[in-house]
Biotite code that builds the C-alpha atoms (Angstrom):
import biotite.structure as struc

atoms = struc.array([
    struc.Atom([82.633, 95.635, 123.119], chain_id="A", res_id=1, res_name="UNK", atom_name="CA", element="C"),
    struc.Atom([84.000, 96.108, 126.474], chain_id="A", res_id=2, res_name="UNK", atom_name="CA", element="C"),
    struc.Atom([86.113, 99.448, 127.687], chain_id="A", res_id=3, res_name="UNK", atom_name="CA", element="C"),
    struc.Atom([88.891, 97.537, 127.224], chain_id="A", res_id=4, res_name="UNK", atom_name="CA", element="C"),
    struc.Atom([88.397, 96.782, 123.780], chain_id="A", res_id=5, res_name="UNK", atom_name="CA", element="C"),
    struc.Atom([87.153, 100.070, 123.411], chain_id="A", res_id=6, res_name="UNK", atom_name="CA", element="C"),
    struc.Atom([90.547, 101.578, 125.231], chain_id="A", res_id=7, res_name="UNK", atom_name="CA", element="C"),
    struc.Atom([93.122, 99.189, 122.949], chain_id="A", res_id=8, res_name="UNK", atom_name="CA", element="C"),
    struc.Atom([91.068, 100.166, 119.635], chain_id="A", res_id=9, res_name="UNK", atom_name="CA", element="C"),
    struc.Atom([91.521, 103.760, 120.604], chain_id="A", res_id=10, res_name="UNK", atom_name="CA", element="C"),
    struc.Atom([95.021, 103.562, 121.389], chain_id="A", res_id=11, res_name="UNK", atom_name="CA", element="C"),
    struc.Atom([95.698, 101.843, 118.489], chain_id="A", res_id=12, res_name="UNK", atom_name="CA", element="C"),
    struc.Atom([94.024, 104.548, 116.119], chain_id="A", res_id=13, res_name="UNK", atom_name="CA", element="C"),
    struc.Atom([95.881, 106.985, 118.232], chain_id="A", res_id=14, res_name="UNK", atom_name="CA", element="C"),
    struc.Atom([99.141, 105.616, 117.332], chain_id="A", res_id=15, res_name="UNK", atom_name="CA", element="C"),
    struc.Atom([98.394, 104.730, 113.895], chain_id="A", res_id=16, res_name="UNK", atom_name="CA", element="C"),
    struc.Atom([97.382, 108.086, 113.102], chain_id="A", res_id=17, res_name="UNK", atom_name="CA", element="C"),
    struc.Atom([100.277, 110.063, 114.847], chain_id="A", res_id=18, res_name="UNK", atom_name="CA", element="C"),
    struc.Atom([102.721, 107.055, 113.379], chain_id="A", res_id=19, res_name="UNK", atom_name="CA", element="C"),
    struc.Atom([100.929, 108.321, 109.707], chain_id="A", res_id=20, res_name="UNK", atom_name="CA", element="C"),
    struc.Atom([101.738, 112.046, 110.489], chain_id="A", res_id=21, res_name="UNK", atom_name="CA", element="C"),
    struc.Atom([104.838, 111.586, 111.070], chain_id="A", res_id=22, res_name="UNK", atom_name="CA", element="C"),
    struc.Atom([105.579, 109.835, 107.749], chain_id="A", res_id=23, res_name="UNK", atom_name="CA", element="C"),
    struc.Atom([103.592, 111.757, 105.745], chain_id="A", res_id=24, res_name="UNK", atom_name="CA", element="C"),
    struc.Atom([103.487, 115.336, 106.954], chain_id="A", res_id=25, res_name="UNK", atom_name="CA", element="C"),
    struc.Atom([106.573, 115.181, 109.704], chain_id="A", res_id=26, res_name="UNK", atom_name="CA", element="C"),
    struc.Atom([103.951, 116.194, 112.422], chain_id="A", res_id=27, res_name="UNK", atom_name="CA", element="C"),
    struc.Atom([100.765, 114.593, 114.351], chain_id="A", res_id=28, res_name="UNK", atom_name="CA", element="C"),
    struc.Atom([97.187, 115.978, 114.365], chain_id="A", res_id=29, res_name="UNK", atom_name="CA", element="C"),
    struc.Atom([96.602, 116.073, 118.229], chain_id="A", res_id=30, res_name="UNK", atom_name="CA", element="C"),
    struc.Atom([95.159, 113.653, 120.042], chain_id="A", res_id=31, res_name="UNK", atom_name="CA", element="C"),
    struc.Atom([91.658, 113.422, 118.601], chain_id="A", res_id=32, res_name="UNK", atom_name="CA", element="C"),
    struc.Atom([93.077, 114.170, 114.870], chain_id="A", res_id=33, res_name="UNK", atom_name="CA", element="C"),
    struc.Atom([95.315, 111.029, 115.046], chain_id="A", res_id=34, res_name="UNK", atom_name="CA", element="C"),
    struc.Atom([92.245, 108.947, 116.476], chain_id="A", res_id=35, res_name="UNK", atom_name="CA", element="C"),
    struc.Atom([90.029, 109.925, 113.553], chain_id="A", res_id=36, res_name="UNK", atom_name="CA", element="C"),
    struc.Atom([92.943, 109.271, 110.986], chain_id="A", res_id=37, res_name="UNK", atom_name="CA", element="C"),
    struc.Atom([94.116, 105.907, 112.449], chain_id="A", res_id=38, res_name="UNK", atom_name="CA", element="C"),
    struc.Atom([90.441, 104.317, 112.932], chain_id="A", res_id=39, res_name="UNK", atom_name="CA", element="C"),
    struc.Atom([89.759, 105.835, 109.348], chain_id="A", res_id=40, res_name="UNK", atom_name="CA", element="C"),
    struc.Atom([93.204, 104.557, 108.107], chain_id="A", res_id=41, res_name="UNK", atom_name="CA", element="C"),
    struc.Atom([92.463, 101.068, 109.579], chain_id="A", res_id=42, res_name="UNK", atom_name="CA", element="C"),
    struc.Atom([89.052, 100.244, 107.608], chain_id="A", res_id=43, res_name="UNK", atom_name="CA", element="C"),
    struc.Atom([91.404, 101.480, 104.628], chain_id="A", res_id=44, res_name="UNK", atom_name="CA", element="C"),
    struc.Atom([94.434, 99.372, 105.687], chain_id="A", res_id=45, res_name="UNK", atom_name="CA", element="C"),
    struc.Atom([91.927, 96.362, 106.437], chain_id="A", res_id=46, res_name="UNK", atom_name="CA", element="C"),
    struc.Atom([90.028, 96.682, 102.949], chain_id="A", res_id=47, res_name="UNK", atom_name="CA", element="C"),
    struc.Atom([93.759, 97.095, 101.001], chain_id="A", res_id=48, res_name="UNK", atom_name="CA", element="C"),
    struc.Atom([95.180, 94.445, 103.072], chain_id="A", res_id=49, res_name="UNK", atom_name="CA", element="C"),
    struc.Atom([92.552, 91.879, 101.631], chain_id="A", res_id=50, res_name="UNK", atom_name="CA", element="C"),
    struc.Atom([92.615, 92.833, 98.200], chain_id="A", res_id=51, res_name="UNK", atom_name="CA", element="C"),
    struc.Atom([95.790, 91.981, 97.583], chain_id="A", res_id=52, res_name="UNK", atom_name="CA", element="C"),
    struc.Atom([95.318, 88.849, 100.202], chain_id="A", res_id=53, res_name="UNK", atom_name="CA", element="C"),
    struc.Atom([97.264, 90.243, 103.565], chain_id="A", res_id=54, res_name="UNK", atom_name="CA", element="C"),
    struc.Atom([95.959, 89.295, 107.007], chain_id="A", res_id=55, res_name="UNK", atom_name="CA", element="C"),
    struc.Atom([97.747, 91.105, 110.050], chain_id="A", res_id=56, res_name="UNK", atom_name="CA", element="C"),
    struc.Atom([96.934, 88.969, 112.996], chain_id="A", res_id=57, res_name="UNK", atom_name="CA", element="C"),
    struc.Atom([97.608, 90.730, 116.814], chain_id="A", res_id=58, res_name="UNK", atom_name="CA", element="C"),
    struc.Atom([98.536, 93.706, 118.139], chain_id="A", res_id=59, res_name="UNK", atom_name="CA", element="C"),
    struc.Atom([101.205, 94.767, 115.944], chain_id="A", res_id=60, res_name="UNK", atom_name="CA", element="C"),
    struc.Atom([99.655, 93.759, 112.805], chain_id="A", res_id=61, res_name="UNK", atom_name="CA", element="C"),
    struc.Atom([96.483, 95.737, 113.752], chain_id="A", res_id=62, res_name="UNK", atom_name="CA", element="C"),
    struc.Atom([99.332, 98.777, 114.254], chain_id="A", res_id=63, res_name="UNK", atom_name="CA", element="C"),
    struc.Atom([101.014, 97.846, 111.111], chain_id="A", res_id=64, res_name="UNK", atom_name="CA", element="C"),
    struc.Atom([97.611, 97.440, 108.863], chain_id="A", res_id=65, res_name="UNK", atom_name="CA", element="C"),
    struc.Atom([96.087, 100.919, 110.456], chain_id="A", res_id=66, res_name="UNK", atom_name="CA", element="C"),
    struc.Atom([99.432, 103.077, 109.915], chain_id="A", res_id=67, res_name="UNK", atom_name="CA", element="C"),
    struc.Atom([99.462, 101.338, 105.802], chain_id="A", res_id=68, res_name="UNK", atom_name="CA", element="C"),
    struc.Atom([95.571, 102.983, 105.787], chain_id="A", res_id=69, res_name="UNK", atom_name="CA", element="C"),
    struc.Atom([96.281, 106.170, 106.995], chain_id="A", res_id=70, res_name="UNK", atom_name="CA", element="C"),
    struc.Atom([99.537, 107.158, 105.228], chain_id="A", res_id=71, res_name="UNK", atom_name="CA", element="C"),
    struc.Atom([97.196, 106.069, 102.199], chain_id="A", res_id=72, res_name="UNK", atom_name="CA", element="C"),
    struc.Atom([94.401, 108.367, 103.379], chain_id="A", res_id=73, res_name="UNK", atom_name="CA", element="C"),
    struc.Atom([96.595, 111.334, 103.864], chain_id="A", res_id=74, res_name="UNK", atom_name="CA", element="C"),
    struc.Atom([98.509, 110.665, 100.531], chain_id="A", res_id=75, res_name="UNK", atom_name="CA", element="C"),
    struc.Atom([95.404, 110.848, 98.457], chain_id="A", res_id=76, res_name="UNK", atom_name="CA", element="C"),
    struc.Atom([94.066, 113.769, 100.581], chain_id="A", res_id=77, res_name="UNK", atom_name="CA", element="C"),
    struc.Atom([97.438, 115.682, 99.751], chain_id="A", res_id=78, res_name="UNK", atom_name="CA", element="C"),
    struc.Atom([96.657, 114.825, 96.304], chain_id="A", res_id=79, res_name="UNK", atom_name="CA", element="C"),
    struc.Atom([93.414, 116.154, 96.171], chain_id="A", res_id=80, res_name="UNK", atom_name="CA", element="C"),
    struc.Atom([94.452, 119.068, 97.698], chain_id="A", res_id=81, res_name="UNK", atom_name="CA", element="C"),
    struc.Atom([96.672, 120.103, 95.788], chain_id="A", res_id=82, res_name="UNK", atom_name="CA", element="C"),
    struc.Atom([94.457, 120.339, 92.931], chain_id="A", res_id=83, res_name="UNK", atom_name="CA", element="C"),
])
C-alpha cells in the first residue's frame, strides 16, 4: 500500500465516521475517533454489504458502504449501553 492509498483510506474512515456521528449521535468523535469508527464501520459495512449481495464499487461507494458500518456499530453500541 502506498501513502496514497494509505492517505484516501484514511480520509475515507475519517469521513465515514464523522458522517456516522452525525446521524447517530448529532456530533463527531474528533479526528482520530471518526478514523477508528469509519475503518471499523467499513469491515462492518463490507461484511453486511455481501450478505445480503451489495457491492459498492469507487469512491463513493467505499463512503457509502463505511458510513452503513458505522451507524451500525454505534447503533448496537448505544444498545449495549444502555443496558
Amino acid at each position: 500500500m502506498d501513502i496514497g492509498s494509505l492517505l484516501l483510506f484514511l480520509v475515507i474512515g475519517a469521513l465515514a465516521g464523522w458522517l456516522a456521528g452525525k446521524l447517530v449521535k448529532g456530533s463527531g468523535f474528533g479526528l482520530l475517533g471518526n478514523i477508528a469508527v469509519g475503518i471499523v464501520g467499513a469491515v462492518i459495512g463490507g461484511f453486511v454489504f455481501r450478505l445480503i449481495g451489495l457491492y459498492a464499487t469507487g469512491l463513493i461507494g467505499s463512503i457509502i458502504t463505511a458510513t452503513v458500518g458505522a451507524v451500525l456499530l454505534l447503533y448496537v453500541a448505544g444498545l449495549l449501553r444502555k443496558r
